[in-house]
N, C-alpha and C positions, 0 to 999 in steps of 0.2 A: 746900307751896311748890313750884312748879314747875322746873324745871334751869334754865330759862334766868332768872330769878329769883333764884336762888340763886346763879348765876357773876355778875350785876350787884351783889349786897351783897358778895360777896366783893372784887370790885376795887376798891369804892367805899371798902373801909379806909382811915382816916388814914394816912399813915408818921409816924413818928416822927422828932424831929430827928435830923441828923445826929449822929454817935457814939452813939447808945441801939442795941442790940441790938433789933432787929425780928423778932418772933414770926409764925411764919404757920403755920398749918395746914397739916400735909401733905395735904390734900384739895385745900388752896386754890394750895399748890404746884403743883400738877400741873396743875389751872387757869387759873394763871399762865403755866407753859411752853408748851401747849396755842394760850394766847392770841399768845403773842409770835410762834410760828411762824404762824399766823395773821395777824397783822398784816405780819411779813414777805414771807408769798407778796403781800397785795395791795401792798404798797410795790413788789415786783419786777413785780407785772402793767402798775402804772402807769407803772414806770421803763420800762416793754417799749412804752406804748401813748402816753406823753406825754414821755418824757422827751429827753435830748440825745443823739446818736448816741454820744457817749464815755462812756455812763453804763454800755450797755448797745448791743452789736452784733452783727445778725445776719446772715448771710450769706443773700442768698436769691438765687435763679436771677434772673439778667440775660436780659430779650429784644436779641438782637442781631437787629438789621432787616439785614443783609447778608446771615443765613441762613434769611432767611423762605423765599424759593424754595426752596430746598433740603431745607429742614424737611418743606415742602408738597410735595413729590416723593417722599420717604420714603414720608409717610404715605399719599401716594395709591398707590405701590407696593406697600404692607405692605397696604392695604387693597381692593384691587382686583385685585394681580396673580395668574395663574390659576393660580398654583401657590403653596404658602405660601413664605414669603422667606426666603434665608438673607440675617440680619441680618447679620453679622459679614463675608460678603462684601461684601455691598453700603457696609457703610460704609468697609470698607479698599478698594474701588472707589473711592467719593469722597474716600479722600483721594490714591491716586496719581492722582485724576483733576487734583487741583490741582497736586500735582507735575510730572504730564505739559505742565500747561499752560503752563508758566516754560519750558518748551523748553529747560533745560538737561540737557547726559548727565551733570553729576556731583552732581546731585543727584536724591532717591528716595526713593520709602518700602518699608521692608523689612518684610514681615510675620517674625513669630515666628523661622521655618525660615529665610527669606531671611535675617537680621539673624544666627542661630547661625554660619553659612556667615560672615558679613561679618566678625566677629569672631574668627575659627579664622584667616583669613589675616592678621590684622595682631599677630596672638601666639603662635600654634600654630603645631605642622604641622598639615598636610591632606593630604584622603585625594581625588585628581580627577587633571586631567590637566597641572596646573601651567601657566596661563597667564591673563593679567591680561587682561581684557576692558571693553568698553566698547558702548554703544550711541550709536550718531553715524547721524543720520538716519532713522531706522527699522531699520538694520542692528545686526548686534552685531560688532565689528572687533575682531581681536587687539591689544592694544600694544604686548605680550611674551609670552614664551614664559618659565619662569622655567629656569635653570642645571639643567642635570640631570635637569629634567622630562620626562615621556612627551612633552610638547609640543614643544620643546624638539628631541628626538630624533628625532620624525615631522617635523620640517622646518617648521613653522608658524613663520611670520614678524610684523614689525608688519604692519598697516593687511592682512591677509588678512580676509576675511568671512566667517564660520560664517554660511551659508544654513541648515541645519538640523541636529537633533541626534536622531541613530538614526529619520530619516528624516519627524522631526513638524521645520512649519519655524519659525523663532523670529524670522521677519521681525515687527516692530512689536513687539517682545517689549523691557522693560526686562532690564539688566546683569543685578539681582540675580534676574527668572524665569528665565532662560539661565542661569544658573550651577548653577538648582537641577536642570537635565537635564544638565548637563554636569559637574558632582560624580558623585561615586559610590564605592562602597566597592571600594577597593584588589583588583585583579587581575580587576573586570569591564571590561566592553568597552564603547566609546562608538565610535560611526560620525558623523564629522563628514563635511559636504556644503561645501566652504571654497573661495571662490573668489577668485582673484589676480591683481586690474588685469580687465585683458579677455579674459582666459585662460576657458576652459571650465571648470566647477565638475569639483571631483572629489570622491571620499570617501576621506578616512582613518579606518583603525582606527586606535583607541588604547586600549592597557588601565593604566587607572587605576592610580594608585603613590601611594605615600606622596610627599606633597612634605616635601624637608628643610627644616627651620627653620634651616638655618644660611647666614647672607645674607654674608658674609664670607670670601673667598679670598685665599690671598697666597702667592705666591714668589719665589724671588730666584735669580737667576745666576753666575754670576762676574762679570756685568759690574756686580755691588751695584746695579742699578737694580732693586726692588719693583713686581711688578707684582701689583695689588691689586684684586680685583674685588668691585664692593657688587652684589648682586642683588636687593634689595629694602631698604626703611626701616622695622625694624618695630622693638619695645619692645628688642631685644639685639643690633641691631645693632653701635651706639657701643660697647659693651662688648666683641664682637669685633675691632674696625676698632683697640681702642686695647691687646688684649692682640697681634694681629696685627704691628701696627705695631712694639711694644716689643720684641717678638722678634726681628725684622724686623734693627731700628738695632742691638738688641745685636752682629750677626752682622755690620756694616757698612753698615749701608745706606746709599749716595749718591744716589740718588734715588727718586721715587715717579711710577712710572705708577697714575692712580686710572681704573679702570675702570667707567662707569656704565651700558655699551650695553646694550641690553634691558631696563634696570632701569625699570622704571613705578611707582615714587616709593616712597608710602607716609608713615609719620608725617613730619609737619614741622619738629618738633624736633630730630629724631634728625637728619637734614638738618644743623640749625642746629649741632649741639653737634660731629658728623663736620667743617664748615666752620669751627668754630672752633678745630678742632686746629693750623688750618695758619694763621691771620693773626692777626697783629699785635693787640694790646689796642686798643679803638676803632674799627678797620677795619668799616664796614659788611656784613650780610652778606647782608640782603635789606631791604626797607621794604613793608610790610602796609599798606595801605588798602581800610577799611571803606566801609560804604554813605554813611558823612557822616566829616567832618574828614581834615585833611592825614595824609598816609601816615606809619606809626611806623616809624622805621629800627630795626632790631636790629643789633647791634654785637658783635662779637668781644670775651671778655674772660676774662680768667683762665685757669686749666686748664689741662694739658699742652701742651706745643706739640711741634711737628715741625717742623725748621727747613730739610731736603732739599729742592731742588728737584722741582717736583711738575707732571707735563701731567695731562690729562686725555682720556677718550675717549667719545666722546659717541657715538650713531645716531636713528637714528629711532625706536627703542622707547624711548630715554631720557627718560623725561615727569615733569613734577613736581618731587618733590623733590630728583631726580635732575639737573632741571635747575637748582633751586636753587643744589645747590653746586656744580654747575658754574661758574654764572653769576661765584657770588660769587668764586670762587676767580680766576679769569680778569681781574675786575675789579676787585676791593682787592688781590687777592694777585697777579697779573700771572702765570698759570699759561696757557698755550697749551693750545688746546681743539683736540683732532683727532678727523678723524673725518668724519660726514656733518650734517643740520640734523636737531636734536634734534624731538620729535614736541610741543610746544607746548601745552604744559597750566601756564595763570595763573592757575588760580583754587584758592582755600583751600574746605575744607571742613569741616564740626564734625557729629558723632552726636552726637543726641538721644534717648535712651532712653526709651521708652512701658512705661508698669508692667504693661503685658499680653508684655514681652519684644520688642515690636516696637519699628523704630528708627527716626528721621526723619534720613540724610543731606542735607545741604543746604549751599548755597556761601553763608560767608557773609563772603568779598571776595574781592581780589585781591592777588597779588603781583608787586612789582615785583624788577628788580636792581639793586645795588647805586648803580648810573645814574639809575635809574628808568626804567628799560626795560619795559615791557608784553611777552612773550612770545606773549600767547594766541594759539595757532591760528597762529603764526609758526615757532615754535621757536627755539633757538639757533645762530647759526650760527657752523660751527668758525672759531679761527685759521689751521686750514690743512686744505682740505678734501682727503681723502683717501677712496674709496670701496672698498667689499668687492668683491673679483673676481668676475666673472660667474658664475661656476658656484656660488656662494655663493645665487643667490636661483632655481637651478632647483626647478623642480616638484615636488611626494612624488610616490614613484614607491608603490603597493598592493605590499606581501608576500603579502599573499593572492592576488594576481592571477599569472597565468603569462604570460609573455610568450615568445612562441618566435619561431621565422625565418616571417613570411609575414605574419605579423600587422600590422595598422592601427592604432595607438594611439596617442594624444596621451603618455599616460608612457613611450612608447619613446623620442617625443624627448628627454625630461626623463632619461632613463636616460642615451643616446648621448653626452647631455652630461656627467655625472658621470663615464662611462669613458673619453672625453677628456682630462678637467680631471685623470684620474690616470694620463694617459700611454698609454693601450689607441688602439688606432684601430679606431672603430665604422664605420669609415668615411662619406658625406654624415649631419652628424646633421639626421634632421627622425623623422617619427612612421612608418617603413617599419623593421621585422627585419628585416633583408636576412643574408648568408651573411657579411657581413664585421662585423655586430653578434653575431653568432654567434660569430663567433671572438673576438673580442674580450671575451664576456663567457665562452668557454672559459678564453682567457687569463687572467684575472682570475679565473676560481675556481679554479685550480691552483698561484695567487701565492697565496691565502686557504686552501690545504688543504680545497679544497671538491670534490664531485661533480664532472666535467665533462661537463655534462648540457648546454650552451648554454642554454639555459633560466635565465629573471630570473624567479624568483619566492621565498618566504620565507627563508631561513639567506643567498642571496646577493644578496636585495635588500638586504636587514639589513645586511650588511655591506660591500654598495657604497656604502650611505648612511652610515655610520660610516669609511669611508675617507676620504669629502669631507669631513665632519666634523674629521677629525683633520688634513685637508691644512689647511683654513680653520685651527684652530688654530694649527698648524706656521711658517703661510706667514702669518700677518697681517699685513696690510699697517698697519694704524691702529699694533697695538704697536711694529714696527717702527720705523714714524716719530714717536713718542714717546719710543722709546729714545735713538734718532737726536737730537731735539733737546735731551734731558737729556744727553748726553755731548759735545754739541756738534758731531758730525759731520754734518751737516744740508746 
């Protein structure tokens, strides 16, 4: 008798009724089992080839017809072009090619490296030259400089232009490729080419520094007015702004100056939860609208309050979230905003994490205040507009560069004016050394304990530019009249 034969008389057994003990051969067992996974696979083949989509589902590749072209462009690249392809470029080409083509600057695609970079400033310290950037136009534009930064220190302002960086230029360059020549490990040297309004470009050195993570300053006077500055919105912000504060009121505090100038945003939360320290449960504090349906208000609620009378001080690097609480503060909480027109950035944005480490930023709405005011590309404008003194936005003057009596030079003038604005007489300032710039910068390095060599170049450039620095401090006009309208003497 043959196998298959022999497995047909085997199955054809009677069973018995139920309750009798049924005997089977262990040959006929095995037979059995053999058969039933056998009957099962074709039940599953058929379940696969006739049955209902909910029996049994499989995922299979979709043709999308909107990337036919694009598929067909690949392939005739990968197949034709004279050199073999780097894949992995050309597809992260196409996709910041669509990003490029929404023509917005705050959104992007960051590869691997770019996306490390983007992540280190909204939680970390960083190791570069400390200053938020942006590309508008084809340019890459300062927004800020951050507190304490090399940036900062060299005099870079908002809305200045990095033309290039250590002399490759970064015109048509996205934020996040500029940042990745403009990072670099603490104590090298970057040569920015930065040009200001209609001014002649120049180059600054700057050597790289740790930027601090710490976005939270505060002091207080005798006149208990706090004066408070955020310099950025990142994950620890809120948590310094509210051990700050407590210290602050323990010691007396009567009022709060909150300081936003140069601050270029950062998370939106953080924003939200720093504004709800100060109004009222209910009070609105911004209202978010998406691509479809009416705008959602967010509302003050719960949590610590601060009850001081509170201004604000806004400029033109103040952007975003910076303007956020500004806004709301001003408009549920009736806080006076001094200052200049904030630099005008209304839109929200959300990272999307790619499982290769790359990340897709992208905007995806707008915010309004509290009013439903639209900002973008407007800014805020103060309650009382008060501007930084002239010599606040002169020119960097090079430390590396020597300046003596005879010389022709656009940062002679930008010099002449700083030893002005601290009392020296450079005598006519324009771009001419003459014998009375001479004496003048005698003067001033014999006040500094320096050489007197008449000669502007490294230990008393450095410190003709940290003298302005501290007069700006000393003499501000915006804190001034903040204090001025929290005491009421106005």
């Amino acid at each position: 008798m043959d196998e298959q034969k022999r497995e047909e008389e085997m199955i054809e057994q009677p069973v018995k009724p139920a309750g009798k003990f049924i005997r089977i051969k262990p040959f006929a067992l095995i037979m059995l089992i053999f058969l039933t996974i056998l009957l099962t696979a074709g039940l599953t083949i058929f379940a696969l080839t006739f049955g209902e989509k909910k029996v049994v589902e499989v995922k299979v590749p979709v043709e999308r017809q909107e990337f036919t072209r694009l598929y067909d462009a690949f392939d005739e690249l990968k197949n034709n072009y004279y050199v073999e392809l780097d894949e992995e470029a050309v597809i992260s080409g196409a996709i910041n090619g669509m990003f490029d083509a929404l023509d917005d600057p705050y959104t992007d695609f960051m590869n691997k490296e770019e996306a490390g970079y983007f992540n280190e400033g909204l939680s970390s310290s960083f190791q570069g030259i400390g200053a938020e950037i942006q590309e508008r136009n084809g340019y890459i534009m300062i927004v800020s400089p951050i507190k304490n930064s090399p940036a900062e220190k060299a005099g870079l302002l908002p809305k200045d232009v990095i033309l290039s960086v250590d002399g490759e230029s970064i015109q048509g360059m996205s934020a996040s490729e500029a940042v990745l020549l403009i990072r670099g490990e603490k104590g090298t040297e970057v040569t920015l080419t930065v040009q200001r309004g209609d001014a002649e470009p120049i180059e600054m050195k700057l050597v790289r520094d740790d930027i601090p993570i710490e976005t939270v300053y505060g002091e207080m006077g005798d006149d208990k007015i706090a004066h408070i500055q955020i310099t950025s919105f990142s994950e620890q912000t809120y948590k310094e702004m509210v051990t700050i504060l407590s210290d602050l009121a323990a010691q007396g505090m009567e009022g709060i100056v909150l300081d936003v100038r140069q601050n270029p945003g950062g998370i939106l939360t953080t924003a939200v939860d720093i504004a709800n320290l100060f109004l009222e449960d209910g009070q609105p504090i911004l209202q978010v609208q998406g691509r479809t349906g009416e705008p959602e208000i967010i509302k003050a609620k719960g949590g610590k309050k601060f009850t001081q009378p509170v201004t604000v001080l806004i400029d033109e690097g103040s952007a975003s979230a910076s303007e956020i609480l500004a806004a709301a503060l001003n408009e549920s909480g009736g806080a006076k905003i001094i200052g200049v027109n904030s630099f005008g950035k209304g839109t929200m944005q959300t990272v999307s994490y790619l499982e290769d480490g790359s990340n897709l930023k992208f905007t995806t709405g707008k915010w309004l205040t509290p009013k439903g005011n639209w900002i973008n590309e407007k800014g805020i404008t103060p309650t009382i507009e008060v501007q930084y003194p002239s010599y606040a936005s002169l020119s960097y003057v090079d430390p590396n560069k020597e300046l003596a009596e005879g010389m022709r030079d656009k940062m002679v003038e930008s010099a002449e004016g700083m030893l002005e604005a601290l009392g020296y007489n450079p005598g006519k300032v324009d771009n001419l050394f003459d014998n009375d710039t001479e004496s003048a910068v005698k003067a001033f390095q014999q006040d500094q304990q320096l050489d007197k060599t008449g000669i502007l170049t490294g230990d008393t450039t450095y410190a003709l530019m940290d003298a302005v620095r501290d007069k700006i401090q000393k003499e501000d006009p915006m804190l001034l009249k903040a204090k001025e309208v929290l005491l009421g003497t106005e």
